[in-house]
Structures are given as structure tokens and as C-alpha cells.
N, C-alpha and C positions, 0 to 999 in steps of 0.2 A: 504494500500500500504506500503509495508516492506521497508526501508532506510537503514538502517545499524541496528546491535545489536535492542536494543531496541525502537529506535527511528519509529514509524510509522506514516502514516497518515491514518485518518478515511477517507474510498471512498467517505461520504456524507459530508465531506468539500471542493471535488473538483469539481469545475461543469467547464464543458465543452460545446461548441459551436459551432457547425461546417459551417464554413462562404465557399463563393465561394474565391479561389487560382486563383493566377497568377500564370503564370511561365508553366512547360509542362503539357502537357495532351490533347491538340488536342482542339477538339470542345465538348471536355468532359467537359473543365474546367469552360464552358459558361452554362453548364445544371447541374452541380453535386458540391454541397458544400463539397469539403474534407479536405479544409483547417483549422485546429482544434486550436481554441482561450482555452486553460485549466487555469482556474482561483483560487486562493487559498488564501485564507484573512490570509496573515502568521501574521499579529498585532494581530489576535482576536485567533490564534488557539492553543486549550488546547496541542497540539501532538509534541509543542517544549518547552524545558527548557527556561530560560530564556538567557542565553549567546548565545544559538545557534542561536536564533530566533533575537538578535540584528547584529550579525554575519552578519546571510542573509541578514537580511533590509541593510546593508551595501553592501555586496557582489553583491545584485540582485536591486540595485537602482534604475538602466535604465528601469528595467522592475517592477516599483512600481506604483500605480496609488496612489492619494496624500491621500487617504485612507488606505493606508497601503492593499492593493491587487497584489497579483503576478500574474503577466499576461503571459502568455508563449506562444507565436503562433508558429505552427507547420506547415509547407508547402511543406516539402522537399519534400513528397512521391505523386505519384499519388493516392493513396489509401487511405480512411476515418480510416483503421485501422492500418496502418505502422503509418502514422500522430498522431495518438492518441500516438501509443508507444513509438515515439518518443518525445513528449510534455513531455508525463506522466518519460521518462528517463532522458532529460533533468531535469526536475525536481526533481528529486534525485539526480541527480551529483550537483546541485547549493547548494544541502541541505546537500548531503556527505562532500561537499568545505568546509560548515559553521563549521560543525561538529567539525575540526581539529582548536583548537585556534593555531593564528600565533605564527612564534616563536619569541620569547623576543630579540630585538635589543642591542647588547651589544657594545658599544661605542668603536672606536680603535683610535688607535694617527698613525698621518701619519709617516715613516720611515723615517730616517734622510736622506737615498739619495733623495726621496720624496721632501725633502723641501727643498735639494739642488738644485735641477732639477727646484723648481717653482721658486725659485730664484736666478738662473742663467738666465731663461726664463724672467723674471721680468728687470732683469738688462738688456741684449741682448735688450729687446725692449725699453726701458728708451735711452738706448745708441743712437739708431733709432733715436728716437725721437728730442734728443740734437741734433744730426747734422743736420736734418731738421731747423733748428731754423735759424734764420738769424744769421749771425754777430754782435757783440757788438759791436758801436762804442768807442774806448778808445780816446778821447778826454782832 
């Protein structure tokens, strides 16, 4: 399965499942498994570098089993083989995602109206606050 450039996955690293779906399809969905479980061991598989493959384990965490398995269930379709296609595409876009390292966060200083603005807001509410306050007795 082609990803991008030269990144692939071998077919016999994905195995797939096909469970019974909720959701439409009649009294079909009661007799016909087209619900598609695609599974993919990304911790053990030779077919990613090593940056891309910590990437995903980051990217795809909700869908990690604590083995390091990418689980992808597929339901949308009535059909055993739109459900496949669409597993097996998902799966490329979550791998495309990892593909691209983020970009580097470059630090900024907030702008002096910026810090006027929060301390004008700061005083305004200080101010609030003093007049709530009882009275001093001067004795």
C-alpha cells in the first residue's frame, strides 16, 4: 500500500476483520459483517523511519492498543468494500499527518499595547474590588 514518495506499507502487515455494524442498512446489518476492524503493529513495522513512526504513536494514540497496534474501525459504508477503502484511507492520511514534522515554535514577546491592555484590565478590576471592601474604621 503506497503512502506518499517512498514510504509504503507491506499488505501482509495489515490484517483486517470484518465485525457486524451498527448504524444503516436495514435488517442487513443483523445478517452481514461489513463493519471493517484494519489493524497495523506501527511499534514492530520495518515500513517507517524512525521519526515518523514516533510521530504516529503520538498522532494516533486514541487509537493504540497498549501494544503499540493501530486499530482503525471502519462503518461508515453499507458495503464490506467502501468500509475497507475507507479504513485502508484513513490510514494513510494519519501516516501522511506523521510524515510532515511540526513546525518549530518560535517564542514572541507580547506588544506593549498588549501589556497595557492587561494592565489597565488588572487595575479596573483591583479598583472593583477596593470599593467592595468595607470601610476602615479611623478611630
Amino acid at each position: 500500500m503506497e503512502i506518499e514518495g517512498e514510504i509504503w506499507i507491506d499488505e501482509r502487515e495489515l490484517q483486517q476483520e470484518f465485525v457486524r455494524s451498527a448504524g444503516p442498512g436495514g435488517q442487513n446489518v443483523n445478517k452481514v459483517a461489513t463493519a471493517v476492524q484494519l489493524r497495523w503493529d506501527v511499534s514492530r513495522s520495518p515500513s517507517l523511519p524512525e521519526p515518523v513512526r514516533e510521530r504516529l504513536l503520538r498522532l494516533a494514540a486514541a487509537h493504540l492498543t497498549d501494544q503499540g497496534v493501530l486499530v482503525i474501525n471502519a462503518r461508515r459504508f453499507r458495503s464490506q468494500e467502501r468500509n475497507r477503502e475507507d479504513a485502508r484511507e484513513r490510514l494513510a492520511d494519519l501516516v501522511r499527518r506523521a510524515l510532515r514534522p511540526p513546525k518549530p515554535r518560535h517564542a514572541t514577546k507580547p506588544t506593549a499595547a498588549s501589556r497595557l491592555r492587561r494592565l489597565e484590565g488588572k487595575r479596573r478590576r483591583s479598583d472593583t474590588k477596593r470599593r467592595r471592601r468595607a470601610p476602615i474604621d479611623q478611630d
